[in-house]
C-alpha positions in Angstrom: -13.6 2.6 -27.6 -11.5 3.7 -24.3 -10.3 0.6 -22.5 -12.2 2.5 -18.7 -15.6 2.0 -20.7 -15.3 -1.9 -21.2 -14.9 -1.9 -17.3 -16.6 -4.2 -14.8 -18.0 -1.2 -12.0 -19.0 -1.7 -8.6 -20.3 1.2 -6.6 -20.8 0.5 -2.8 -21.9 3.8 -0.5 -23.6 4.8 2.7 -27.2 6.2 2.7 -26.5 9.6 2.5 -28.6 12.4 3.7 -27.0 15.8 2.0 -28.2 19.9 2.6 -29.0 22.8 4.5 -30.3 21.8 8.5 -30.4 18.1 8.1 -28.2 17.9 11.3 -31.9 17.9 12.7 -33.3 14.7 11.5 -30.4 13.2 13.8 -32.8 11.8 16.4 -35.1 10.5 14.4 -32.4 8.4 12.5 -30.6 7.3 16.0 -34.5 6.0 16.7 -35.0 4.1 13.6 -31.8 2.8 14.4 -32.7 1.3 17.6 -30.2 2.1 19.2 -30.1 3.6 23.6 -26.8 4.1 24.1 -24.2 6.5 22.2 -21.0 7.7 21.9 -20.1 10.8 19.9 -16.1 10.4 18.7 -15.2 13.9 17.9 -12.0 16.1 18.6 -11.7 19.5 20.9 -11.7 21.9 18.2 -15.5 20.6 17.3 -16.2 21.2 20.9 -14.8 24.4 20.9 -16.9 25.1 17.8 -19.9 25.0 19.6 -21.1 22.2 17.3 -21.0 19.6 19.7 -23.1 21.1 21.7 -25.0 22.0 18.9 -25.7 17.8 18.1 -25.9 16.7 22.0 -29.0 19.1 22.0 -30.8 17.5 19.3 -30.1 14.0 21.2 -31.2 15.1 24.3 -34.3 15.6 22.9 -34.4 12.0 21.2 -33.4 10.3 24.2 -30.6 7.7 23.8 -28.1 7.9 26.7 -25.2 9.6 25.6 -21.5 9.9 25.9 -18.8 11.9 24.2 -15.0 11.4 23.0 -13.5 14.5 22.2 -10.0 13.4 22.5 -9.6 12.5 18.5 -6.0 13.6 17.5 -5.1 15.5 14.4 -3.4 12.6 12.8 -4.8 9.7 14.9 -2.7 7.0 15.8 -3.7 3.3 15.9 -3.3 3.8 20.4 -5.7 7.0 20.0 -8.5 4.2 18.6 -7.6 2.3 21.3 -8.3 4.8 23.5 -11.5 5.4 22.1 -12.4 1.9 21.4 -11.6 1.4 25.7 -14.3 4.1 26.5 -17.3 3.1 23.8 -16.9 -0.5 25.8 -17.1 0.5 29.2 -19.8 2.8 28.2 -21.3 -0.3 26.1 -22.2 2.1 23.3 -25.0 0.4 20.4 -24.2 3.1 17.9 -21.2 5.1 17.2 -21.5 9.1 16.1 -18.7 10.1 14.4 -18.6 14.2 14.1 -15.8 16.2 12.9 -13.4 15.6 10.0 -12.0 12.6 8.6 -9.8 12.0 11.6 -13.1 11.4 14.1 -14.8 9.8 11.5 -11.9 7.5 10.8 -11.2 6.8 14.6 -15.6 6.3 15.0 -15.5 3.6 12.1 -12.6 1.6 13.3 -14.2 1.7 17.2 -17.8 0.3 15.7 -15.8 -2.5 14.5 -14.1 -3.3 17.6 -16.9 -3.6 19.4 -18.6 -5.8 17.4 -15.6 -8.2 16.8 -12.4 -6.8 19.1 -9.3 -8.3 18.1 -6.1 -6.9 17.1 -6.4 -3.0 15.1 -3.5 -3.8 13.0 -5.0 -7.1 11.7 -7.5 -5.2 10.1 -4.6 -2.4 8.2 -5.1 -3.4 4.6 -7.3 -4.5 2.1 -10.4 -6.2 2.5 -8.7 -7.4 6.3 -12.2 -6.1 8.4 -14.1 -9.4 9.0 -17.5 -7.9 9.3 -19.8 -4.7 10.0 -19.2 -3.1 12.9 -22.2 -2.1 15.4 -24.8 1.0 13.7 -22.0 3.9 12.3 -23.6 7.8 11.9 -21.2 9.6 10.1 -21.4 13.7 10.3 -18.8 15.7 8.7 -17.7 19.5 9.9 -15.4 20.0 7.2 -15.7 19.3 3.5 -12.4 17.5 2.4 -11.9 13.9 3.3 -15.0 12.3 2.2 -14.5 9.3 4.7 -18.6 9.7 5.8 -19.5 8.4 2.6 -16.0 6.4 1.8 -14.5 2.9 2.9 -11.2 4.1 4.2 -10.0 5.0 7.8 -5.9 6.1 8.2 -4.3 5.9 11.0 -0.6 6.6 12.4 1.7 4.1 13.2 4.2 5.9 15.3 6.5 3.0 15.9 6.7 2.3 11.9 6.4 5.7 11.2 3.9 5.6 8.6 0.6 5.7 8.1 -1.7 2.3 7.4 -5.5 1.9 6.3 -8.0 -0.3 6.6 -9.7 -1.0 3.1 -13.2 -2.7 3.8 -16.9 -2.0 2.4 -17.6 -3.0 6.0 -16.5 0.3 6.9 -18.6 2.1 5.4 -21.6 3.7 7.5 -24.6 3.3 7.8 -26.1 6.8 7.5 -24.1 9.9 6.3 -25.4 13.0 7.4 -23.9 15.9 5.5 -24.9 19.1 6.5 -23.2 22.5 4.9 -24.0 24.3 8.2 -21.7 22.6 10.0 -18.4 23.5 8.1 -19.4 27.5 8.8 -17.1 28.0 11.5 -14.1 26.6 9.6 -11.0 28.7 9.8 -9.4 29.7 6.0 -6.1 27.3 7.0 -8.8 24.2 7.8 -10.9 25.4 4.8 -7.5 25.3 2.7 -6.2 22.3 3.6 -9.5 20.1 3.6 -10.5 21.3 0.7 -7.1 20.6 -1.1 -7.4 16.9 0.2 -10.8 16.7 -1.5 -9.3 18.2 -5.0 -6.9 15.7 -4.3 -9.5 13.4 -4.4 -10.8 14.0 -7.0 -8.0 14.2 -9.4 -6.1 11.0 -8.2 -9.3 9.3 -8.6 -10.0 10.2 -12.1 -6.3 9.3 -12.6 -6.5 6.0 -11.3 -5.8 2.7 -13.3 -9.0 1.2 -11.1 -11.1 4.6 -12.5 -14.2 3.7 -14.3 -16.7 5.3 -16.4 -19.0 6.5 -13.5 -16.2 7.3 -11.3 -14.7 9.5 -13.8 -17.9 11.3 -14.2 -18.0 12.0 -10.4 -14.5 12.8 -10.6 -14.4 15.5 -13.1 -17.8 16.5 -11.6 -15.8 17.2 -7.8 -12.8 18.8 -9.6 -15.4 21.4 -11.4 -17.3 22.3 -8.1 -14.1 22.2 -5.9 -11.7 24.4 -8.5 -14.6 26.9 -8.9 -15.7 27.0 -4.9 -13.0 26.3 -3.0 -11.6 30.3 -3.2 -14.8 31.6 -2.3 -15.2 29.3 1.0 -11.6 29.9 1.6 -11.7 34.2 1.4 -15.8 33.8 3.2 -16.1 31.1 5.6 -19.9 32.6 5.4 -20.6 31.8 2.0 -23.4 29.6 2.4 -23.5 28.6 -1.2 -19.5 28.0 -1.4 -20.1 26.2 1.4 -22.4 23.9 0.2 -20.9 23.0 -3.0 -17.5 22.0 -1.2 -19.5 19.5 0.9 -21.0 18.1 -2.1 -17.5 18.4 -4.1 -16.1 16.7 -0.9 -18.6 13.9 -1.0 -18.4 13.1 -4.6 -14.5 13.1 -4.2 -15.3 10.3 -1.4 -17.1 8.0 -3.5 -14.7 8.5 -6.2 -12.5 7.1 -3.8 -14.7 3.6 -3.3 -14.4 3.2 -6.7 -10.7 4.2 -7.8 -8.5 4.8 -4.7 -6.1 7.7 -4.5 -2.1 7.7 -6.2 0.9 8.8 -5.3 0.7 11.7 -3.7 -1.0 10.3 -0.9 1.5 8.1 -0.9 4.6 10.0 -0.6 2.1 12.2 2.0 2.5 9.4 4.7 5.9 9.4 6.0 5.9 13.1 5.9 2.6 13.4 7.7 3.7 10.9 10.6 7.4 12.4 10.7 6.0 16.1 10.7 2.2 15.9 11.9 1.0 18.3 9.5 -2.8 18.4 8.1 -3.1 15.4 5.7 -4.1 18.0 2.8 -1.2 19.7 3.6 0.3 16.7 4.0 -0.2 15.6 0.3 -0.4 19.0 -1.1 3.6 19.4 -0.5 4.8 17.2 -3.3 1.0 17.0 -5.1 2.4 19.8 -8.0 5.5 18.2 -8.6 3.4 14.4 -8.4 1.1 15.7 -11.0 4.0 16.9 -13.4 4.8 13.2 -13.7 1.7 12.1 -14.5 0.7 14.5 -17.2 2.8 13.1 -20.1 1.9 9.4 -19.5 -1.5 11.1 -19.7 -2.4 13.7 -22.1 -6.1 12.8 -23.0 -7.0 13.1 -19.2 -5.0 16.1 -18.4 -6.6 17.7 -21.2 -10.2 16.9 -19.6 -9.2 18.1 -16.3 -8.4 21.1 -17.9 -11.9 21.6 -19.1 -13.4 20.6 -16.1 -11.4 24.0 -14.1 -12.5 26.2 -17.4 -10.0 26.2 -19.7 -10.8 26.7 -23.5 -8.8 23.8 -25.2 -10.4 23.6 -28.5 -7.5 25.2 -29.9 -4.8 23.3 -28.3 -3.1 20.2 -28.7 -3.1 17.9 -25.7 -0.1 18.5 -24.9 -0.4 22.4 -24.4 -3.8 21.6 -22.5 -2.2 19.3 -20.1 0.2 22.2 -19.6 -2.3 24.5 -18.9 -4.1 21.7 -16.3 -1.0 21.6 -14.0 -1.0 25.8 -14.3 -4.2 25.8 -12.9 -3.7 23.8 -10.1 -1.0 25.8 -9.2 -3.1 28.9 -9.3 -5.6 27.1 -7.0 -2.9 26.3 -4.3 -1.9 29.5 -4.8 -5.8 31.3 -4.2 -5.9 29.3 -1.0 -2.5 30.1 0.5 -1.9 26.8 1.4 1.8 25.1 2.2 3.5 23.2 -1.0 7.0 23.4 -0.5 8.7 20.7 1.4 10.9 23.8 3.5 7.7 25.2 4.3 7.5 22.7 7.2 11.7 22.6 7.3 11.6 19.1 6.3 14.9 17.2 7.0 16.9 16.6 3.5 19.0 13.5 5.0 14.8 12.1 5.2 14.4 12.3 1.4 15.5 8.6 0.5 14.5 6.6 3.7 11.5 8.3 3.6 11.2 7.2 -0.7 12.3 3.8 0.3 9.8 3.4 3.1 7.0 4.8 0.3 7.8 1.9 -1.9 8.1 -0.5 0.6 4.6 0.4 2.8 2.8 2.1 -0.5 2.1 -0.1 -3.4 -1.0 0.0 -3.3 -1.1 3.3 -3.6 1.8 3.7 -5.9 0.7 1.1 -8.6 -2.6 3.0 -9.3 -1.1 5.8 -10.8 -0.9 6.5 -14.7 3.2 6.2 -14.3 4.8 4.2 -11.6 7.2 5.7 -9.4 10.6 4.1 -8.6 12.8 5.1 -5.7 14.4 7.3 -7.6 11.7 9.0 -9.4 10.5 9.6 -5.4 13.4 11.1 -4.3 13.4 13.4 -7.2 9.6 14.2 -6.8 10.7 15.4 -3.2 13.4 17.3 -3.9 11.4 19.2 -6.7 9.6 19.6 -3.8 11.5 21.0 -1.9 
């Protein structure tokens, strides 16, 4: 019997309302709530969208007062929360409305905890560090990558330490998640690409976890399956309504794999890059994801093989070794179908960075880096970005 099935699992998510106009029952949920007072955290380019408008319609109509933050940055940093966190109190918001990507969800979860209990931000970076629930959280995703409606994680920048640091707590997690494909139509192909590579990510890392379980796995190879075989479609036709669709339910699957497992390495050596360089977080980890995954495929094989399956590859006739070989081929072929960065010197990265930014990895990253199948030294991370490179 495999060691994962003898597992203890614990399985904490958000109630989750999933398909096609479900954006609409938004009222009625704020009402149930009981809430009179909102803020919507969100970022420009939902603005610009038109979705925005789009959700303050249907709230006009339920009649909380409302309020908007649309200042959510790319890569948020922990003074962009406080930012936020400063106009939800002088607004004295009762439930926070997070709408956008993982950034503004991130940035809504961490103000609806502030509010309830203030205090320091970076007293609550780490595990299990969030002292309690935060006032009512509505989580609405416009992309289908992150997960973080449905997951408890929230990343932020820390520009001085330039890294990034995350809050682990079931205490973020929200209390509704609305997921609605509709609202990831007007995606561009580069948002499309690199979301949706941070939700293969997901996926992957989390079925490669030490902390995987049974059920996680099953979610896990589930996402990979639906995100291998959709993501091209969504990527060439931001109109594919049924591409669409499945990436937001790949997506969210990928974000409850992450309650369960965590991510690896490659989110790890995706931090100092990400806070040096600002790129997309899937780009982000995408740049040294390949060469991540080459390291993990021989300490392994079993998995590998069953990732290969899940993207369609006939292994009954090879060993595992040639099906984990043909696993890493096709995630090549995917990064290469979406067009996505992932080369370090497509972003011109700095070569004197390489080993203060491994060192910092191993320094800030362990708990990332320890719940990989193979642990990475220093060395074995400077390598990984050259390779990279």
């Amino acid at each position: 019997m495999m060691i994962s099935a003898l597992k203890n699992i614990s399985l904490a998510v958000p109630e989750i309302l999933f398909g096609l106009g479900v954006i609409g029952e938004l009222g009625n949920r704020i009402r149930s709530l009981g809430a009179d007072r909102v803020m919507v955290v969100t970022d420009e380019g939902v603005a610009a969208a038109g979705i925005l408008k789009r959700v303050l319609g249907i709230l006009e109509k339920s009649g909380p007062a409302c309020t908007v933050f649309d200042k959510v940055e790319k890569e948020p940093s922990t003074e962009n929360v406080e930012h936020a966190f400063k106009e939800a109190s002088e607004s004295s918001s009762q439930l926070i409305i997070g709408l956008g990507g993982g950034s503004s969800i991130d940035v809504a979860k961490m103000v609806a905890v502030l509010l309830r209990h203030g205090g320091n931000l970076l007293d609550y970076m780490g595990l299990d560090k969030v002292p309690g629930r935060g006032i009512p959280t509505i989580l609405v995703p416009t992309t289908a990558g992150t997960g973080s409606e449905v997951s408890k994680y929230a990343i932020f920048d820390n520009r001085k330490a330039k890294t990034k640091l995350g809050a682990v707590s079931n205490y973020l997690l929200a209390d509704l998640a609305v997921v609605d494909p509709e609202l990831t139509l007007s995606m561009p192909p580069a948002v499309t690409a690199s979301t949706g590579a941070d939700a293969f990510i997901h996926a992957v890392e989390g079925y490669l976890a030490v902390k995987s379980s049974p059920l996680s796995e099953l979610f896990a190879l589930e996402a990979v399956r639906i995100i291998y075989e959709n993501l091209p479609a969504a990527f060439a036709d931001g109109q594919n309504i049924r591409a669409r669709y499945q990436m937001a339910y790949g997506s969210m699957l990928a974000g409850i794999v992450l309650n369960v497992a965590g991510a690896s390495s490659s989110h790890a050596l995706a931090y100092p890059v990400g806070s040096e360089y600002h790129v997309p977080h899937g780009v982000g980890c995408m740049l040294t994801f390949l060469e991540v995954m080459k390291y993990f495929a021989m300490a392994d094989l079993p998995k590998f093989s069953r990732l290969a399956r899940a993207m369609g590859v006939k292994t009954e006739t090879m060993s595992l070794r040639q099906a984990a070989e043909q696993a890493l081929e096709e995630m090549r072929k995917l990064v290469e179908y979406i067009e996505i960065p992932h080369k370090l010197s497509a972003i011109k990265m700095d070569r004197n960075l390489i080993e203060p930014f491994a060192r910092s990895v191993v320094a800030n990253q362990q708990r990332l880096l320890t719940n990989g199948p193979r642990v990475l030294t220093v060395k074995d991370i400077q390598n990984i970005y050259e390779r990279s490179y």
